[in-house]
MARSEDO-510247 format. One record per residue (C-alpha): residue number from 1; residue in three letters; x, z, y. Coordinates in Angstrom, 3 decimals, always signed. Last residue first. Layout:
num;residu;x;z;y
NUM;ALA;X;Z;Y
...
***
This chain:
num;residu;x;z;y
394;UNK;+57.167;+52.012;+11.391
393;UNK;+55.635;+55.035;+9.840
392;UNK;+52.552;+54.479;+10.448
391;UNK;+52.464;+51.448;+8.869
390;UNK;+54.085;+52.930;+5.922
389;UNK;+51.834;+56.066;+5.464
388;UNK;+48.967;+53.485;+5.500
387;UNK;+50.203;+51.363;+2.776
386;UNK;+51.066;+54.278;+0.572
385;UNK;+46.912;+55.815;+0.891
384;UNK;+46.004;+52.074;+0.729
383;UNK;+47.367;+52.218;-3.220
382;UNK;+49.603;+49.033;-4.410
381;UNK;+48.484;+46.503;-6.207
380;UNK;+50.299;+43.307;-7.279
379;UNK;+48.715;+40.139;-9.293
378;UNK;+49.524;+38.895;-12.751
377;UNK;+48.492;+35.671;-14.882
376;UNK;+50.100;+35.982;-18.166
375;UNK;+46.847;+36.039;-19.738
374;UNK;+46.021;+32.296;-18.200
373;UNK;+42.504;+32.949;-17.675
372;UNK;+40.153;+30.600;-19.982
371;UNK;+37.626;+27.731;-19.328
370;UNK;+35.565;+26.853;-22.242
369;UNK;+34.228;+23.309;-23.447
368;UNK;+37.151;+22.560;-25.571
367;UNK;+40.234;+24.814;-24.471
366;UNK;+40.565;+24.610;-20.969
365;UNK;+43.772;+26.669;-19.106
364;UNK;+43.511;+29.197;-16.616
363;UNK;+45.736;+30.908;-13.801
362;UNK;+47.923;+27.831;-12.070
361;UNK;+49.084;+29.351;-8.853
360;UNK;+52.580;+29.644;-10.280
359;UNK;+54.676;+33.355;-10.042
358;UNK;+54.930;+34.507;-6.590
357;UNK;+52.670;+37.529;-6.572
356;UNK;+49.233;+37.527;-5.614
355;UNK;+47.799;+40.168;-3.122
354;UNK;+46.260;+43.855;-3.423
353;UNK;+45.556;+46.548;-0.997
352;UNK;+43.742;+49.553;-3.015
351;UNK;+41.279;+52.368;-2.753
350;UNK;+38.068;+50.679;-1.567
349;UNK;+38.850;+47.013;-2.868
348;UNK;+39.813;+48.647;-6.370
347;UNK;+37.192;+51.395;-6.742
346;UNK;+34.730;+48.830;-6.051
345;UNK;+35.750;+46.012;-8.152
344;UNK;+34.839;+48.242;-11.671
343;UNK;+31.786;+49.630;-10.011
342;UNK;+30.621;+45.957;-9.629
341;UNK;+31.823;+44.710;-12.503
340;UNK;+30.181;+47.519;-14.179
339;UNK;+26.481;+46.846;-12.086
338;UNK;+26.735;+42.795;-12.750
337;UNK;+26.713;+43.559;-16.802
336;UNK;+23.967;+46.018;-16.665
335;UNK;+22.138;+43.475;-14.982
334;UNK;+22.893;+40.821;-16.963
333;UNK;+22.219;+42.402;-20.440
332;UNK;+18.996;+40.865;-21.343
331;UNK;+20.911;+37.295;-21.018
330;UNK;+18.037;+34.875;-20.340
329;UNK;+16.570;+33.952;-23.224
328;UNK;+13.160;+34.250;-22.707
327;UNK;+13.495;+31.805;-19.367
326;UNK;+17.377;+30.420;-18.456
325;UNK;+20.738;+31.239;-19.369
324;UNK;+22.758;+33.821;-17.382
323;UNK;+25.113;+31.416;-15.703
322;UNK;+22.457;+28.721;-15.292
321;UNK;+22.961;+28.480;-11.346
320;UNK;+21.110;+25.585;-10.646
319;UNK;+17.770;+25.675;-13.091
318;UNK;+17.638;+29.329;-12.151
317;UNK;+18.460;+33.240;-12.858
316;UNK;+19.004;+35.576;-10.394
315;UNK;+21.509;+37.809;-11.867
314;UNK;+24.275;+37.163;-8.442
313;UNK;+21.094;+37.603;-5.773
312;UNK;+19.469;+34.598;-4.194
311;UNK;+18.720;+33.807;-0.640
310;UNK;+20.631;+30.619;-0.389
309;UNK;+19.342;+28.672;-3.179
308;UNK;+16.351;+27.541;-1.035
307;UNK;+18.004;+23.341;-1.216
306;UNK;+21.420;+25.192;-0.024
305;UNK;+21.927;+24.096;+3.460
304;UNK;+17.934;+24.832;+4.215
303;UNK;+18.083;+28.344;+3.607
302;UNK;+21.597;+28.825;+5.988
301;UNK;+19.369;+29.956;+8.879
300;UNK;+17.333;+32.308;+6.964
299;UNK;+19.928;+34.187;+6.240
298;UNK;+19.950;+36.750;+2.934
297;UNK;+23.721;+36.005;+1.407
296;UNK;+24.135;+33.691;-1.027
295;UNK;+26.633;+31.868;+0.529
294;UNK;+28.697;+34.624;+2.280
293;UNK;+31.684;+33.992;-0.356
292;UNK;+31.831;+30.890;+0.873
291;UNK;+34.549;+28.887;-1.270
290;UNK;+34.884;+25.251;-0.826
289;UNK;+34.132;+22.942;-3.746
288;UNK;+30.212;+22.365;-2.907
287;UNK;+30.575;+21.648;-0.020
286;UNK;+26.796;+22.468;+0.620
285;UNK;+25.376;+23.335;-3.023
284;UNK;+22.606;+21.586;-5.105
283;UNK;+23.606;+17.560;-3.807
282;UNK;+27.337;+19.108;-4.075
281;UNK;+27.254;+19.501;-7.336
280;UNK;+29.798;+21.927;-8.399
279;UNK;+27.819;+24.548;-9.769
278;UNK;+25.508;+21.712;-11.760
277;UNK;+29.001;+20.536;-13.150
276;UNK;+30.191;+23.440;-14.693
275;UNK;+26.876;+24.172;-16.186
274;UNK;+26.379;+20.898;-18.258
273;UNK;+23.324;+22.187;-19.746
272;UNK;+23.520;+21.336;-23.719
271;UNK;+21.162;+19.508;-25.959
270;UNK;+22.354;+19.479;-29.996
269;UNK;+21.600;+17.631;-32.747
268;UNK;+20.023;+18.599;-36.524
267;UNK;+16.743;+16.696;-35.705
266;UNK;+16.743;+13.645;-33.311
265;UNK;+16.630;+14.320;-29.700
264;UNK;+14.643;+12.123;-27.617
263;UNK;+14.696;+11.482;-23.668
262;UNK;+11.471;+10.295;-22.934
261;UNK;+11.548;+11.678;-19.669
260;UNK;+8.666;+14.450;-20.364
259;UNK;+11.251;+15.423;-23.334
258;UNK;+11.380;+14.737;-26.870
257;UNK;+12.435;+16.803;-30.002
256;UNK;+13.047;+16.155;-33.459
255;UNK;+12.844;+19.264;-35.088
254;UNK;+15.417;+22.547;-35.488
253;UNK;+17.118;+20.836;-32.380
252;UNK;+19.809;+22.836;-31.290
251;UNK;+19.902;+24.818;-28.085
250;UNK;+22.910;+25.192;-25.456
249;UNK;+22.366;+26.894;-23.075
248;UNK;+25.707;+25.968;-21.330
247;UNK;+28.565;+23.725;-20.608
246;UNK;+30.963;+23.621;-18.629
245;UNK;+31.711;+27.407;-19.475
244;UNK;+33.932;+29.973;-17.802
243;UNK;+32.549;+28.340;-14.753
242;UNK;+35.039;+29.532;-11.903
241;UNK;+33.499;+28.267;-8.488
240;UNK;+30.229;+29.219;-8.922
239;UNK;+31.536;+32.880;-10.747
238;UNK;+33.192;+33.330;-7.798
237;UNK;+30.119;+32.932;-5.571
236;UNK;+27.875;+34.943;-7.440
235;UNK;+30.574;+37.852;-7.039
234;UNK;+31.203;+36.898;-3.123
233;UNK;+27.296;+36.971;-2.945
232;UNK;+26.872;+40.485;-4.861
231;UNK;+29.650;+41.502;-2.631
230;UNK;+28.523;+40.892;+0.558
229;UNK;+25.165;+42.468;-0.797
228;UNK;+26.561;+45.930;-1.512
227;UNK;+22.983;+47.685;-1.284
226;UNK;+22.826;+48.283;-5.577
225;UNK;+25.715;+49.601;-5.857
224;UNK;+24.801;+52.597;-3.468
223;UNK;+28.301;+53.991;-3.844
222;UNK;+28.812;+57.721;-4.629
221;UNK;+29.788;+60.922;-1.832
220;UNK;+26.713;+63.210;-1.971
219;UNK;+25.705;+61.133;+1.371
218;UNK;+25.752;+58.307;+0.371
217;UNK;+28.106;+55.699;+0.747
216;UNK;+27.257;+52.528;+1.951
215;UNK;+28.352;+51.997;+4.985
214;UNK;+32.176;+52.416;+3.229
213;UNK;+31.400;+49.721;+1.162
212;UNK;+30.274;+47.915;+3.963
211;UNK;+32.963;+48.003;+5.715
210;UNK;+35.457;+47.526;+2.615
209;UNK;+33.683;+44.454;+2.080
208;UNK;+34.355;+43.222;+5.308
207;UNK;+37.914;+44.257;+5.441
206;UNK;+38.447;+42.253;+1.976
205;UNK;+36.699;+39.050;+3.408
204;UNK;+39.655;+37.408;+5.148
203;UNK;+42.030;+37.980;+2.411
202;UNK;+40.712;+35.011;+0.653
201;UNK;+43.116;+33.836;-1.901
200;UNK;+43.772;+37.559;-3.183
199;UNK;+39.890;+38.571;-3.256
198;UNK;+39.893;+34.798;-4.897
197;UNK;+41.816;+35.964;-7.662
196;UNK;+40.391;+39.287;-7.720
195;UNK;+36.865;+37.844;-8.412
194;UNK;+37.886;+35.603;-11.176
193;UNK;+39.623;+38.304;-13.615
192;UNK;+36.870;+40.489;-12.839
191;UNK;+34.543;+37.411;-13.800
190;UNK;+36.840;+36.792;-16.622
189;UNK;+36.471;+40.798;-17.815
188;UNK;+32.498;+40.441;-17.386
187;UNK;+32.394;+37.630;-20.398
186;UNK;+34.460;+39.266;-22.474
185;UNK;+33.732;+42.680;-22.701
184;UNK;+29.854;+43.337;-23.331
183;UNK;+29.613;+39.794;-25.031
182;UNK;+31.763;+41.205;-27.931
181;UNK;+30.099;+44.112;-27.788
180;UNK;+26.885;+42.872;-28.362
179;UNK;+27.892;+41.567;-31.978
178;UNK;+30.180;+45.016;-32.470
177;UNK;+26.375;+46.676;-31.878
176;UNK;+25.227;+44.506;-34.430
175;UNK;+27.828;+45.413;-36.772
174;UNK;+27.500;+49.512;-36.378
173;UNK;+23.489;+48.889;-36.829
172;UNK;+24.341;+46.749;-40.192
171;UNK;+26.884;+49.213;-41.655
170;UNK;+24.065;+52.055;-40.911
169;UNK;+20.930;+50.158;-42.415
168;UNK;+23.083;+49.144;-45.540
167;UNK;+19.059;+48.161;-46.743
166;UNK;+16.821;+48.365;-44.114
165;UNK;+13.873;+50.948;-45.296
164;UNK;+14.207;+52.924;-41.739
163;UNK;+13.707;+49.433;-39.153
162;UNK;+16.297;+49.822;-36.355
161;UNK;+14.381;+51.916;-33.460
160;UNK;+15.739;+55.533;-32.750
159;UNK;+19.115;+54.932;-34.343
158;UNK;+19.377;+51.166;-32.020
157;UNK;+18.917;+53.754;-28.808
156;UNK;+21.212;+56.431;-29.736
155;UNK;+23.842;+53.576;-30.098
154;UNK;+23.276;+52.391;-26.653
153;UNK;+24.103;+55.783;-25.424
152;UNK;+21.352;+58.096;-23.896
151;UNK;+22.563;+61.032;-26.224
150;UNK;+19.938;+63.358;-27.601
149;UNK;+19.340;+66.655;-25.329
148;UNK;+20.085;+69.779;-27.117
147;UNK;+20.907;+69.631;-30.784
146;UNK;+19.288;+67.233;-32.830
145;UNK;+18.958;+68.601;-36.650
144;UNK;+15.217;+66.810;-36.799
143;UNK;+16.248;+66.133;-40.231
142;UNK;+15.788;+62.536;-40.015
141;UNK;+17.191;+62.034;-36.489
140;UNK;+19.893;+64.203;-37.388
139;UNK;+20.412;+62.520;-40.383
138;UNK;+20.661;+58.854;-38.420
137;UNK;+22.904;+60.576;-35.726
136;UNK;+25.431;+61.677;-38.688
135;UNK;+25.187;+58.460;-40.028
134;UNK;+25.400;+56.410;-36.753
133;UNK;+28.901;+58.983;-35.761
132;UNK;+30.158;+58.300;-39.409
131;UNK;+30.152;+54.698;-39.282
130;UNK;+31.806;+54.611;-35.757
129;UNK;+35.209;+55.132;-36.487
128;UNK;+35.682;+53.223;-39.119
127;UNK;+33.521;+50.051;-37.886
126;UNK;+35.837;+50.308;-35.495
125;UNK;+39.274;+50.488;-37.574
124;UNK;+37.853;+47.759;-39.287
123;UNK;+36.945;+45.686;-36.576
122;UNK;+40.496;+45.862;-34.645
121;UNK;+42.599;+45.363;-38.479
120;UNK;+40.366;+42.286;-39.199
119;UNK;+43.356;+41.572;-41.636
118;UNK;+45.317;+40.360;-38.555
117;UNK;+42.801;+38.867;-37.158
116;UNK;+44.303;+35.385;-36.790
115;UNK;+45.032;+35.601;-40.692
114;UNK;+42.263;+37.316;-42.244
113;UNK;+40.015;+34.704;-40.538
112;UNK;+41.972;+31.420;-41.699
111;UNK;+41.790;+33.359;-45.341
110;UNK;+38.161;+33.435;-45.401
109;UNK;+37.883;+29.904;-43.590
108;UNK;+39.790;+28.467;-46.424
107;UNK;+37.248;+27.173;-48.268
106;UNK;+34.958;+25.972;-45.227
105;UNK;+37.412;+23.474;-44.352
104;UNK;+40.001;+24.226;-41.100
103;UNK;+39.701;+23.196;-37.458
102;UNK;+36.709;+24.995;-36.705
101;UNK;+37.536;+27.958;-38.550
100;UNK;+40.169;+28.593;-35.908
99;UNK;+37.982;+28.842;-32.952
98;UNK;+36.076;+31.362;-34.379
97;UNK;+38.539;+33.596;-35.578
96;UNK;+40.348;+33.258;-31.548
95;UNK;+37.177;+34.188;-30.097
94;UNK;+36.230;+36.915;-32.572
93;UNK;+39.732;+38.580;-32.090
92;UNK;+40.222;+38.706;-28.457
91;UNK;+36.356;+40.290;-28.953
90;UNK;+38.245;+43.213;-31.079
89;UNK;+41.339;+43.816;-29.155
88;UNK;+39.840;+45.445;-26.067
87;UNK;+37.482;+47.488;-28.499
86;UNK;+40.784;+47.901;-30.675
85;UNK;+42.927;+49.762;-27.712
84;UNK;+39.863;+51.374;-26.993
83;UNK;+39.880;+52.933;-30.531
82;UNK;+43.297;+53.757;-30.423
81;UNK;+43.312;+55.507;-27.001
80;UNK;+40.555;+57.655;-28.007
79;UNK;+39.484;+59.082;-24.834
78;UNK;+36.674;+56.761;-24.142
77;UNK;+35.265;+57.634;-27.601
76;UNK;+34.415;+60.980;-26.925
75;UNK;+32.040;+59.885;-24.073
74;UNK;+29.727;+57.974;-25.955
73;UNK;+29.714;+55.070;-27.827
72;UNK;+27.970;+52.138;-25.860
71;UNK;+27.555;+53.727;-21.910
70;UNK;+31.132;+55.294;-22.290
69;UNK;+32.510;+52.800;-24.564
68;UNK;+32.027;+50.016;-21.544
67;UNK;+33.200;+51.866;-18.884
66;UNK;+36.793;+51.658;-20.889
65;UNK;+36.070;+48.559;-22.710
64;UNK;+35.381;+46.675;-18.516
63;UNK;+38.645;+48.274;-17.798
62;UNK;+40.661;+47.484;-20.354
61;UNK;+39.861;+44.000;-20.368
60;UNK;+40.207;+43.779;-16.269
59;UNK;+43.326;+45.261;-17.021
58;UNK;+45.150;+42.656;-19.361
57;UNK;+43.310;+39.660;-17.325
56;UNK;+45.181;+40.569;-13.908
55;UNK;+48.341;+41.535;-15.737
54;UNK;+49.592;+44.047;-13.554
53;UNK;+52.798;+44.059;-10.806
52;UNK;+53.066;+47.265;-8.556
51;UNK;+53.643;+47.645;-5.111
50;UNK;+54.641;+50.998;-3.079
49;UNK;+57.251;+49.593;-1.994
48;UNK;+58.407;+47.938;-5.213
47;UNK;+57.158;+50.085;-7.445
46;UNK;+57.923;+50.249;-11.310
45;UNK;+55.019;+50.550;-13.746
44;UNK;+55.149;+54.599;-15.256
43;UNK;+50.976;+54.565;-14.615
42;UNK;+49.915;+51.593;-13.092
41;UNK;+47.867;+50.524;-16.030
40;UNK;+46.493;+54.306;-16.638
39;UNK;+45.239;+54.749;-12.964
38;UNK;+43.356;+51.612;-13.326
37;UNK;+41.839;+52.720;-16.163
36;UNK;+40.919;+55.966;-14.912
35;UNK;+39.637;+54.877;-11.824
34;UNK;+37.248;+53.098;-13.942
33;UNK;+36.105;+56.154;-15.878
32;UNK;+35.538;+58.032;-12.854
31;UNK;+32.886;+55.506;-11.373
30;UNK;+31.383;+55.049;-15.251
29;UNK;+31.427;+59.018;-15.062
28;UNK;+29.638;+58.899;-11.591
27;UNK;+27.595;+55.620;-12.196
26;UNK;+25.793;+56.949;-15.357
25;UNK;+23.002;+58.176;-13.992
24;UNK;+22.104;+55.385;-11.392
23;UNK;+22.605;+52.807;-14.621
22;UNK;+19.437;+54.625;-16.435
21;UNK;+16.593;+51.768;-15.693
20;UNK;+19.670;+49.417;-17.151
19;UNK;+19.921;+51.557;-20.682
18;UNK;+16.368;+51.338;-21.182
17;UNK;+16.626;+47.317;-20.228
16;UNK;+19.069;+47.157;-22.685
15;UNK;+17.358;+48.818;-25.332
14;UNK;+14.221;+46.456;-25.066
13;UNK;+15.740;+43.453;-24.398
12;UNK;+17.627;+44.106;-27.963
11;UNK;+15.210;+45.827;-29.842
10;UNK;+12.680;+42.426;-30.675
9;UNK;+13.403;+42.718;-34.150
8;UNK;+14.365;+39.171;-34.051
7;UNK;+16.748;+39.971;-31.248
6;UNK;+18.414;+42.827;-32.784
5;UNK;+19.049;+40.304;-35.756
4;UNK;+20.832;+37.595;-33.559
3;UNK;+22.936;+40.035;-32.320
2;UNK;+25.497;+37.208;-33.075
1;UNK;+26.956;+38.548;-36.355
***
């Protein structure tokens, strides 16, 4: 349940690109939304000074399924504290399931599953909730029983365009959406989790980026997104230096296969990118293992540091930055993807100071080729509003 399906039908670049041409609509509730996550995790934590202690990988979860149900689900869903508590749980689930049934036969992969996913509690009670809201839109669309203007959520879009005579056709569009959604969480909360680690390790460009947030407000009070471009290089940056992969695109050979370098691969095997290591190579990238969050930055003086890699923004695709896969099968969903994390890091870096606490400086593990936050991992946060009142004060 890959999404695989959505991709054969050809929907899948097609509904998210609808939903990225409507991103400027939704940034006020997605805006509001993310304050109210934030907002939540603080909410009865103890302060010390004004500071409070979160779970950097905790909230970034929360916070990426909160925006994330809005633009998926629909509104009524982002105040349904047990379904977002099993849209945060869900894609936990599917990475843990999956990495159990490697290590056990076939035969017992049913009962492997039931046990790390605790009876598939987090997709059931999905799949519960949502079932109903696809049939009632399916009728509706049948019946022509819409009332007022049809939602612009992603489910709206897979109702409009999933084949009619598909057999199950509701259970199937409610599973391919959990497919997406699995993607639609995990990946952007460990590029949160990445970015305010190094906002933490490098103080220095925090000012900066509050600047030019604040130059870049309009003038009905919202963020132009799209014109922060200190923070679309510290982003691209971050994820440089924090691979959640080392390796990527990876494509298996359906027939033997050979390459202009003679390079052959025989039927049935694999050929991988090694990611990690392209981001790191310092041939590609000028020191390559120091952080410069200006790197990508537009500056025709730097062009020829960076082989031309310079003047790039953070869902560029290419050869040395294969984040977002490569050609046709690029991720569809990048941009959509870059404009939460975006809002998501905004609201923090506007209204908040932030630092890391004392506990070790050790905040991910490896487990086979992927690179994981340490969910124990915490930083503080305390509101600017407190912080001012106490310099002031003093």
């Amino acid at each position: 349940m890959n999404g695989i399906e959505l991709n054969r039908l050809g929907l899948q670049h097609r509904i998210l690109r609808s939903l990225t041409l409507r991103l400027p609509s939704y940034q006020d509730p997605l805006t509001t939304l993310a304050r109210q996550a934030l907002t939540n995790e603080l909410k009865g934590k103890q302060l010390d000074q004004g500071w409070v202690t979160l779970s950097i990988f905790s909230y970034a979860q929360k916070a990426v399924a909160k925006t994330n149900t809005y633009t998926f689900y629909g509104e009524q869903f982002t105040r349904d504290a047990a379904f977002l508590d099993a849209a945060v749980q869900y894609p936990q689930d599917v990475f843990v399931a999956a990495e159990a049934l490697r290590c056990v036969p076939s035969f017992f992969a049913p009962v492997m599953s039931s046990i790390v996913t605790r009876n598939h509690r987090a997709s059931k009670h999905l799949i519960s909730k949502l079932l109903p809201v696809i049939e009632e839109r399916i009728a509706a669309e049948e019946h022509g029983n819409t009332k007022g203007e049809a939602p612009h959520d992603y489910i709206q879009h897979i109702v409009k365009l999933y084949p009619d005579k598909t057999a199950g056709r509701a259970l199937r569009m409610v599973q391919q959406t959990l497919a997406l959604w699995f993607a639609g969480v995990h990946q952007p909360a460990m590029t949160i989790f990445y970015a305010l680690v190094d906002l933490c390790t490098h103080p220095e460009y925090i000012e900066r980026l509050r600047k030019e947030i604040d130059d870049s407000v309009h003038s009905i009070g919202s963020v132009d997104v799209n014109s922060l471009l200190l923070l679309d290089s510290f982003l691209k940056e971050s994820a440089r230096m924090n691979a959640s992969e080392s390796i990527s695109l990876r494509r298996k050979a359906l027939v033997p296969y050979h390459f202009k370098d003679g390079t052959s691969v025989p039927l049935g095997d694999w050929a991988c990118v090694p990611q990690r290591a392209i981001m790191r190579d310092p041939s590609i990238y000028a020191n390559a293992d120091v952080f410069d969050g200006t790197r990508f930055m537009k500056n025709a003086a730097r062009q020829s540091k960076t082989n031309g890699v310079a003047q790039s923004k953070f869902t560029d695709t290419s050869p040395f930055y294969p984040l977002w896969g490569l050609g046709k099968q690029a991720c569809p969903g990048r941009f959509y993807a870059a404009y939460i994390i975006k809002i998501i890091l905004v609201e923090i870096i506007q209204n908040y100071d932030i630092k890391l606490d004392s506990s070790p400086t050790r905040r991910c593990f490896t487990w086979r080729s992927s690179v994981l936050p340490i969910p124990s991992s915490t930083f503080m946060i305390r509101r600017r509003s407190f912080s001012d009142h106490d310099t002031q004060s003093t």
